[in-house]
ZABA-235265 format. One record per atom (N, C-alpha, C): residue number from 1; chain; x, y, z. Coordinates in Angstrom, 2 decimals. Example, Ala and Ser with C-alpha at 12.3 -4.5 7.8 and 13.67 -1.06 7.14 Angstrom:
# ZABA-235265
+------+-------+---------+---------+---------+
: resi : chain :      xx :      yy :      zz :
+------+-------+---------+---------+---------+
:    1 :     A :   13.19 :   -5.69 :    7.80 :
:    1 :     A :   12.30 :   -4.50 :    7.80 :
:    1 :     A :   13.20 :   -3.30 :    7.80 :
:    2 :     A :   12.85 :   -2.25 :    7.08 :
:    2 :     A :   13.67 :   -1.06 :    7.14 :
:    2 :     A :   12.90 :    0.03 :    7.87 :
+------+-------+---------+---------+---------+
END
This chain:
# ZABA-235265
+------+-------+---------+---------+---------+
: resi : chain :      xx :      yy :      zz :
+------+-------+---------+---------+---------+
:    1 :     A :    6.17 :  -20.64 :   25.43 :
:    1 :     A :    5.85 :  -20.35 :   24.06 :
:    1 :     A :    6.00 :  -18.84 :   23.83 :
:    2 :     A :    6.73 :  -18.64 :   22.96 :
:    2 :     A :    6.64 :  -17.12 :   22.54 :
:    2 :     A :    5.76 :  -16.39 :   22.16 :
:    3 :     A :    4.86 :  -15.00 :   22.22 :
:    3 :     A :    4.63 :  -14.46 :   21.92 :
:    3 :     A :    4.16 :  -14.08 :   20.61 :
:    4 :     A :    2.96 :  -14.24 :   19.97 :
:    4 :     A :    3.09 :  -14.00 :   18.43 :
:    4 :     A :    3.82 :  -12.95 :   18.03 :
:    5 :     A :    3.81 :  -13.28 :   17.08 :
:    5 :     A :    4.57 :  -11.61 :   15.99 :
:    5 :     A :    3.70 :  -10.52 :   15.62 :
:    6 :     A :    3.69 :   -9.75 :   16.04 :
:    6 :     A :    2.64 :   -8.50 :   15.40 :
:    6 :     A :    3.30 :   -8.59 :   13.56 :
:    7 :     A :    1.77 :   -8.35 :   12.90 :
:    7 :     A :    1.90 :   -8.32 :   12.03 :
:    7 :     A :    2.31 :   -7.13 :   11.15 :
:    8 :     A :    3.15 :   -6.51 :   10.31 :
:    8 :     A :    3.38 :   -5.69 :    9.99 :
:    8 :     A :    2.64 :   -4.75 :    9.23 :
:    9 :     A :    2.62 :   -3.40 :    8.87 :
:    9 :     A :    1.42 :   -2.79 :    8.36 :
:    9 :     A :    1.31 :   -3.16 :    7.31 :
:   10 :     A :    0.48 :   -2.71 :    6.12 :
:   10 :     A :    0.32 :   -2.83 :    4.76 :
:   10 :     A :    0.08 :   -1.45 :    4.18 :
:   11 :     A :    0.03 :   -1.51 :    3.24 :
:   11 :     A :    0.18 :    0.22 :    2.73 :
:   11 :     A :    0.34 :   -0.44 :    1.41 :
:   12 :     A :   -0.99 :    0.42 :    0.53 :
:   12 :     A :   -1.06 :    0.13 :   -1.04 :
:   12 :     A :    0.24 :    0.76 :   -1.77 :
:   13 :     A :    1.02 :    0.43 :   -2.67 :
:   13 :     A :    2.22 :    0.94 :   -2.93 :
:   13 :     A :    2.55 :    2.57 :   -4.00 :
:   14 :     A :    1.14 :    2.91 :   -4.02 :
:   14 :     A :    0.62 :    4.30 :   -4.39 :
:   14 :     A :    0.60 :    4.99 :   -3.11 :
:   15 :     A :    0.92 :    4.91 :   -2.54 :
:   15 :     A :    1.13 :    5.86 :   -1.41 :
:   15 :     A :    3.21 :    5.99 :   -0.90 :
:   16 :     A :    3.57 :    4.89 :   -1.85 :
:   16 :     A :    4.99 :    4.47 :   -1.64 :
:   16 :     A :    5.53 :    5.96 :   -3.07 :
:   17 :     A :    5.22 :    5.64 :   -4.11 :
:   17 :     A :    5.28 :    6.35 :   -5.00 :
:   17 :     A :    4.37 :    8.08 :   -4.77 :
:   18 :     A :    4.05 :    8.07 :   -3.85 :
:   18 :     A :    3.31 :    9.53 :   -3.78 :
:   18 :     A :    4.24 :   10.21 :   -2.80 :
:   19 :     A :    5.09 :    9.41 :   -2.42 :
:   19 :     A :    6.37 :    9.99 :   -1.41 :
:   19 :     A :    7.15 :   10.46 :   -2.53 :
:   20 :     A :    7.58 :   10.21 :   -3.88 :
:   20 :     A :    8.79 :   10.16 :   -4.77 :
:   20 :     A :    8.07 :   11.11 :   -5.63 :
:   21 :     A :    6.63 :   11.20 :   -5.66 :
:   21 :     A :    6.16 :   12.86 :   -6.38 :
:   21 :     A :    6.03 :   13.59 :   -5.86 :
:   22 :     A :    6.27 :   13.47 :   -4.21 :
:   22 :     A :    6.38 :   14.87 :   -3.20 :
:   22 :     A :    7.69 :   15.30 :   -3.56 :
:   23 :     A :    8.64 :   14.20 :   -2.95 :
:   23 :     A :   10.51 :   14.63 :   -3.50 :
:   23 :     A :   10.48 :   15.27 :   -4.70 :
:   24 :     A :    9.96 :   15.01 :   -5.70 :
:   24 :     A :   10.62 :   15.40 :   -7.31 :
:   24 :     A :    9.34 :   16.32 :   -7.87 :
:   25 :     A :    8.15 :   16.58 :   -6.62 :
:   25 :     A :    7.54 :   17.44 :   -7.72 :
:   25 :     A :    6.76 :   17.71 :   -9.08 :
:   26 :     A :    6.94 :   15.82 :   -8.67 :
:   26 :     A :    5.80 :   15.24 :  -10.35 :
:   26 :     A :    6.25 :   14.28 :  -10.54 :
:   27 :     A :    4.87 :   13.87 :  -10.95 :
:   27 :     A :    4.98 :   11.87 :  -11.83 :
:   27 :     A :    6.63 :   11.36 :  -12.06 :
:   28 :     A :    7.53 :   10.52 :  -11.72 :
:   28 :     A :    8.36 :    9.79 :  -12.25 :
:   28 :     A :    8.10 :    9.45 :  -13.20 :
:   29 :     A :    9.25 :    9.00 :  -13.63 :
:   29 :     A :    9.64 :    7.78 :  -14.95 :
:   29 :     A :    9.87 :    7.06 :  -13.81 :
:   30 :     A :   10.27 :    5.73 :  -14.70 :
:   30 :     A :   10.46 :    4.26 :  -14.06 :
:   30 :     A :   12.56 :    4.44 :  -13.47 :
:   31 :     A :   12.61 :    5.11 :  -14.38 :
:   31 :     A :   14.39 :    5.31 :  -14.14 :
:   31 :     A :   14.42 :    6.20 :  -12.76 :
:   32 :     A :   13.98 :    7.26 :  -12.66 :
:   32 :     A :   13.66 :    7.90 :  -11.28 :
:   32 :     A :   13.16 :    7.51 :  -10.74 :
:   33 :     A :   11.96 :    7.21 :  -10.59 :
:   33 :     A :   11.88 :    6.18 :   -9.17 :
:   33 :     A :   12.72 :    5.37 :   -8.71 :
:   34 :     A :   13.08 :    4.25 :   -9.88 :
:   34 :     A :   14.24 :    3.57 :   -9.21 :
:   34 :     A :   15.63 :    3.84 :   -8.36 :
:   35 :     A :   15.99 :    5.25 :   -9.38 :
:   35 :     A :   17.14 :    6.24 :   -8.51 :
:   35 :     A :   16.61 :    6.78 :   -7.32 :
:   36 :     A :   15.25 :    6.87 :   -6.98 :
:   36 :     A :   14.94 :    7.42 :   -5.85 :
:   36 :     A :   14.63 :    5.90 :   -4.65 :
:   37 :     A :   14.11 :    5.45 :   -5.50 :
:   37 :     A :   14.31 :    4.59 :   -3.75 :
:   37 :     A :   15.32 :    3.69 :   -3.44 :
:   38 :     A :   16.11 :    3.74 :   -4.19 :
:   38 :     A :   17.44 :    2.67 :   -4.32 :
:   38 :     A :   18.87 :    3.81 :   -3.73 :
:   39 :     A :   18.25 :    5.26 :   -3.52 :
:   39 :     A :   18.97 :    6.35 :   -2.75 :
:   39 :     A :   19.14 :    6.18 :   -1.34 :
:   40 :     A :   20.44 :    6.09 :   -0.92 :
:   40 :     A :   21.03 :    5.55 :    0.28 :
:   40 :     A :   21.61 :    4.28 :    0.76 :
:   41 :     A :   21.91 :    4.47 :    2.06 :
:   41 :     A :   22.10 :    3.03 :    2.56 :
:   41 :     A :   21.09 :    1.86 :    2.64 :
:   42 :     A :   20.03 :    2.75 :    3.38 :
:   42 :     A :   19.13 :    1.55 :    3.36 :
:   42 :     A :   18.05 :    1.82 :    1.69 :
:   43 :     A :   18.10 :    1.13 :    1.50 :
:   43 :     A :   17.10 :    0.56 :    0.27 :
:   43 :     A :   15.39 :    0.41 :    0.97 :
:   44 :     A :   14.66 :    1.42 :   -0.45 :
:   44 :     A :   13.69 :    1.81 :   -0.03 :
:   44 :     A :   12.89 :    0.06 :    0.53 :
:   45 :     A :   13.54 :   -0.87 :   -0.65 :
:   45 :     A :   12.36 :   -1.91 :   -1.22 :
:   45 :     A :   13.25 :   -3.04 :   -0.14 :
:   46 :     A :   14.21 :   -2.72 :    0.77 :
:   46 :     A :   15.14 :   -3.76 :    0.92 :
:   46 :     A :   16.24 :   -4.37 :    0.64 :
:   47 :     A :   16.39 :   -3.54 :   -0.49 :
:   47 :     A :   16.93 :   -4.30 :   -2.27 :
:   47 :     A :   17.41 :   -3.32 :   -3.34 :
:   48 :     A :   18.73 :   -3.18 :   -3.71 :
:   48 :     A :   18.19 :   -2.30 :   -5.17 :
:   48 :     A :   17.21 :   -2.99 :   -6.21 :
:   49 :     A :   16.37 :   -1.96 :   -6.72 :
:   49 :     A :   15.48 :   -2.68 :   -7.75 :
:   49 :     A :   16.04 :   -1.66 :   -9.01 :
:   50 :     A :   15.32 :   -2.78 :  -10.10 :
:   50 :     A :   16.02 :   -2.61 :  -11.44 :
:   50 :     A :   14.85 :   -1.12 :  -11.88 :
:   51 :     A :   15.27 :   -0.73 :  -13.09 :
:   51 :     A :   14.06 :   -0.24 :  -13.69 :
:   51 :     A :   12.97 :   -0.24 :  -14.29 :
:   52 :     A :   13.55 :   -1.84 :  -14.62 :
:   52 :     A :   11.80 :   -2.66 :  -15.07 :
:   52 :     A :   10.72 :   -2.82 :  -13.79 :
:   53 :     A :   11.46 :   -3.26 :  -12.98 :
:   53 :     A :   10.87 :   -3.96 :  -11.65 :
:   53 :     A :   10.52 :   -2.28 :  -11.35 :
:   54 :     A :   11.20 :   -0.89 :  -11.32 :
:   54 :     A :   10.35 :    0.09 :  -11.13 :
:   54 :     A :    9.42 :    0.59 :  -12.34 :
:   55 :     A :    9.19 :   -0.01 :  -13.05 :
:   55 :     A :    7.89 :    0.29 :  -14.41 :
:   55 :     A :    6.80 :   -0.67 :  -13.79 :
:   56 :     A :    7.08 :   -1.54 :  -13.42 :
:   56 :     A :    5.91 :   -2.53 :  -13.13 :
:   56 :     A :    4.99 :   -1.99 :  -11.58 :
:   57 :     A :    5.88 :   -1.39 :  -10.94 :
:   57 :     A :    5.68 :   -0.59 :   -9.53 :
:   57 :     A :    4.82 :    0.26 :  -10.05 :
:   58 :     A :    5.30 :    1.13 :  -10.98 :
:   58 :     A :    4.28 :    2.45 :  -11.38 :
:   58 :     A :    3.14 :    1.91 :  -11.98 :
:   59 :     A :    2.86 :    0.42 :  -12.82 :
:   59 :     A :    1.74 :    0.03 :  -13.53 :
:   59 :     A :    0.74 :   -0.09 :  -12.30 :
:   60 :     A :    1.32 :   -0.97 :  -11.34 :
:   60 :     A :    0.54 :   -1.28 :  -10.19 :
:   60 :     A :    0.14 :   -1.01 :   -8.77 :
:   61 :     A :    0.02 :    0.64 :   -8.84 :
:   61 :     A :   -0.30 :    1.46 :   -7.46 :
:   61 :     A :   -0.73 :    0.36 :   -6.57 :
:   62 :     A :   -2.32 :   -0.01 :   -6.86 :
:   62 :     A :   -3.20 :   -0.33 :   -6.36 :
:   62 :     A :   -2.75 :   -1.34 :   -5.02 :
:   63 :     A :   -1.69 :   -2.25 :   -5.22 :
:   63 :     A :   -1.03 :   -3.62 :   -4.95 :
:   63 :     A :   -0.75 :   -3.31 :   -3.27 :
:   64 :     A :   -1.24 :   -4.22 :   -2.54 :
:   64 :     A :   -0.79 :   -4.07 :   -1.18 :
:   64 :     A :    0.45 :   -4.75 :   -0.91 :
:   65 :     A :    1.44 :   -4.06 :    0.57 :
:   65 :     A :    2.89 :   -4.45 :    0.25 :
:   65 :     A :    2.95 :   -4.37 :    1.65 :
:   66 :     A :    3.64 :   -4.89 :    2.34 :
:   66 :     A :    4.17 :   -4.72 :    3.82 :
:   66 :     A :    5.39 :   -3.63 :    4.18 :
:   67 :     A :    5.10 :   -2.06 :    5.45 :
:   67 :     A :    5.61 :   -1.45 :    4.50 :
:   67 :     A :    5.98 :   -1.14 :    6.35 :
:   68 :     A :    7.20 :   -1.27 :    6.85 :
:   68 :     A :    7.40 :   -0.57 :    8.48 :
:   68 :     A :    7.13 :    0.77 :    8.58 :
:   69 :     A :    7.34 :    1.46 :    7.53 :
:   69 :     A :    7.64 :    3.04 :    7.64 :
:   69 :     A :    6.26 :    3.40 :    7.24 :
:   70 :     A :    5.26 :    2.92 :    7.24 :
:   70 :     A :    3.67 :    3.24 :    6.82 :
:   70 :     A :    3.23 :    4.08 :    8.09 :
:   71 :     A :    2.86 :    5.17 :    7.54 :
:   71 :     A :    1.68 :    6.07 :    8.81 :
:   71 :     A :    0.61 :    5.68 :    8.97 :
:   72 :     A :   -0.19 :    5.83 :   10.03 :
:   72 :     A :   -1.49 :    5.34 :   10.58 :
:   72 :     A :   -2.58 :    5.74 :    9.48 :
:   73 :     A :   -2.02 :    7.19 :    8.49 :
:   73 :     A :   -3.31 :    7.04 :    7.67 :
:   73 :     A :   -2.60 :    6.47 :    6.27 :
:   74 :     A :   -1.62 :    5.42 :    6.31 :
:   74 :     A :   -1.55 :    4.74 :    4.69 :
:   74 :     A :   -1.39 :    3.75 :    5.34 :
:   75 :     A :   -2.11 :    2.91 :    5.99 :
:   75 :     A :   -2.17 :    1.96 :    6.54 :
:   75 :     A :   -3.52 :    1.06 :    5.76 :
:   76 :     A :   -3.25 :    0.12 :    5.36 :
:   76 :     A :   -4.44 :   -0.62 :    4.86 :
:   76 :     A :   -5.00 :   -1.54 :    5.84 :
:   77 :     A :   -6.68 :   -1.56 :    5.96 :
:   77 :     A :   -7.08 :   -2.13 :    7.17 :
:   77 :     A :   -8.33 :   -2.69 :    6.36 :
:   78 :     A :   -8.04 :   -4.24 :    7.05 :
:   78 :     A :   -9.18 :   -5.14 :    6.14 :
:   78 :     A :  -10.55 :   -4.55 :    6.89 :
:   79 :     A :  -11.66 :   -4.83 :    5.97 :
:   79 :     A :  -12.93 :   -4.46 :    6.66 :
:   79 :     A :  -13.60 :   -5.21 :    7.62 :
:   80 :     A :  -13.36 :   -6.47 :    7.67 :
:   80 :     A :  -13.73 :   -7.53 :    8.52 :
:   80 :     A :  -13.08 :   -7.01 :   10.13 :
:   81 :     A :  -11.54 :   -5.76 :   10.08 :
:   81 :     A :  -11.14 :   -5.78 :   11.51 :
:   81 :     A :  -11.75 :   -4.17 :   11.68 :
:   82 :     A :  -12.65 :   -3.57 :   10.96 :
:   82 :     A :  -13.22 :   -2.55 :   11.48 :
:   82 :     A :  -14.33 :   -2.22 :   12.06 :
:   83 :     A :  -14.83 :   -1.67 :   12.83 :
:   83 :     A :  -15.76 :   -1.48 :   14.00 :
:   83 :     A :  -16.62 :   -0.50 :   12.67 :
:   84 :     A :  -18.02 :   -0.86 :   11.95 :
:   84 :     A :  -18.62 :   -0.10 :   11.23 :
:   84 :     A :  -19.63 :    0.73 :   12.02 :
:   85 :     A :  -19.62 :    1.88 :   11.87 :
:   85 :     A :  -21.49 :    2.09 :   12.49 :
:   85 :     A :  -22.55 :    1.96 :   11.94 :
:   86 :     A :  -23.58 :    2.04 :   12.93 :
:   86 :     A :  -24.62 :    1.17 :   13.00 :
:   86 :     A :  -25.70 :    1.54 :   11.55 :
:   87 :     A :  -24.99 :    2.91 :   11.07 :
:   87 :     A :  -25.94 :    3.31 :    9.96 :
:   87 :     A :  -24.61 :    2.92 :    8.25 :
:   88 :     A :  -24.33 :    2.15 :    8.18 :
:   88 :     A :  -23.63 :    1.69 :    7.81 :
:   88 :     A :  -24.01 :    0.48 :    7.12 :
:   89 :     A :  -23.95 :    0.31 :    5.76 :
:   89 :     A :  -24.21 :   -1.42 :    5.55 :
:   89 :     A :  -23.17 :   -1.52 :    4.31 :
:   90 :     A :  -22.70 :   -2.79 :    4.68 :
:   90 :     A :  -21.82 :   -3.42 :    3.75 :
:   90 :     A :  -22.41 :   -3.67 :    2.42 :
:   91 :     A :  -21.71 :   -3.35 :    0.83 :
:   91 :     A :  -22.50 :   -3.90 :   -0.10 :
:   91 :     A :  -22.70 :   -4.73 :   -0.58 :
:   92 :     A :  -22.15 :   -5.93 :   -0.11 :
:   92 :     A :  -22.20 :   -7.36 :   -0.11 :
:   92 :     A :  -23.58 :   -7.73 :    0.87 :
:   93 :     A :  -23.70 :   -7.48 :    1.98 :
:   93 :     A :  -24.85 :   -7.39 :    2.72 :
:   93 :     A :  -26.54 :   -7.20 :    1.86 :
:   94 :     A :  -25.82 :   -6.19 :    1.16 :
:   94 :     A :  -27.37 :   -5.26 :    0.50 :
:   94 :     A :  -27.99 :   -6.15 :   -0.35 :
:   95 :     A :  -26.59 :   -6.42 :   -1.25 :
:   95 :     A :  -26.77 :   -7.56 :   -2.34 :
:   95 :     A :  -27.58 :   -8.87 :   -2.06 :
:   96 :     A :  -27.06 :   -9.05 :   -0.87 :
:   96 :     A :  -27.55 :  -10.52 :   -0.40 :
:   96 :     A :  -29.29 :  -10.19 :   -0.23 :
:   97 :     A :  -29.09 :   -9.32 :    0.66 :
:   97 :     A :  -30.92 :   -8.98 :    1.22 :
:   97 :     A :  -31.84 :   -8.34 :   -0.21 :
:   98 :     A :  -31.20 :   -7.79 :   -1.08 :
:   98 :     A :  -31.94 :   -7.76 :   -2.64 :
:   98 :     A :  -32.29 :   -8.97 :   -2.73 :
:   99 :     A :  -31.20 :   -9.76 :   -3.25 :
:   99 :     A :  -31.11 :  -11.29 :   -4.27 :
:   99 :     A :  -32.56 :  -11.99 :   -3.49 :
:  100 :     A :  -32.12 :  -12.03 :   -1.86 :
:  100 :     A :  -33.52 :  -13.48 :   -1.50 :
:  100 :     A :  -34.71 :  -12.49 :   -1.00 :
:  101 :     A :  -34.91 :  -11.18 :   -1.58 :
:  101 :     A :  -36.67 :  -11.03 :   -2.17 :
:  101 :     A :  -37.12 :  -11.74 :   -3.18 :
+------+-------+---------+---------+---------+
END
């Protein structure tokens, strides 16, 4: 049996677009971005993308994306796989121990 697949990183796509306001030095339009990551051989997205499909990119930083070229600190990491310390409480936790006083 083979080996699972490591899963690839994730990286919110505001950190994809904070690469293209380092290059240019300020906020894009939707037309520049698109000229910027659709620059080269390899394609930022995989793909050329249109300029709508880059307006909808800029609406939605927030959006997690699977990203190879992600650094260890734009790396999105669920909370369930992090080691919290001990002075630490989740706010879902707090909530719960409020609600059943």
């Amino acid at each position: 049996m083979p080996p699972p697949l490591a899963r690839l990183p994730r990286m919110m796509i505001g950190f994809v677009v904070r690469r293209c306001v380092r290059a240019l030095g300020r906020q894009p339009t939707a037309a520049e971005f698109a000229a910027w990551a659709n620059d080269g051989d390899a394609r930022l997205f995989g793909r050329t993308i249109s300029v709508d499909e880059a307006r909808v990119i800029l609406r939605h930083q927030a959006r997690l994306v699977t990203a190879k070229s992600a650094s260890a600190a734009e790396q999105y990491v669920d909370v369930d796989e992090l080691t919290l310390p001990a002075n630490v409480v989740r706010l879902a936790d707090a909530r719960a121990r409020r609600a059943a006083r």
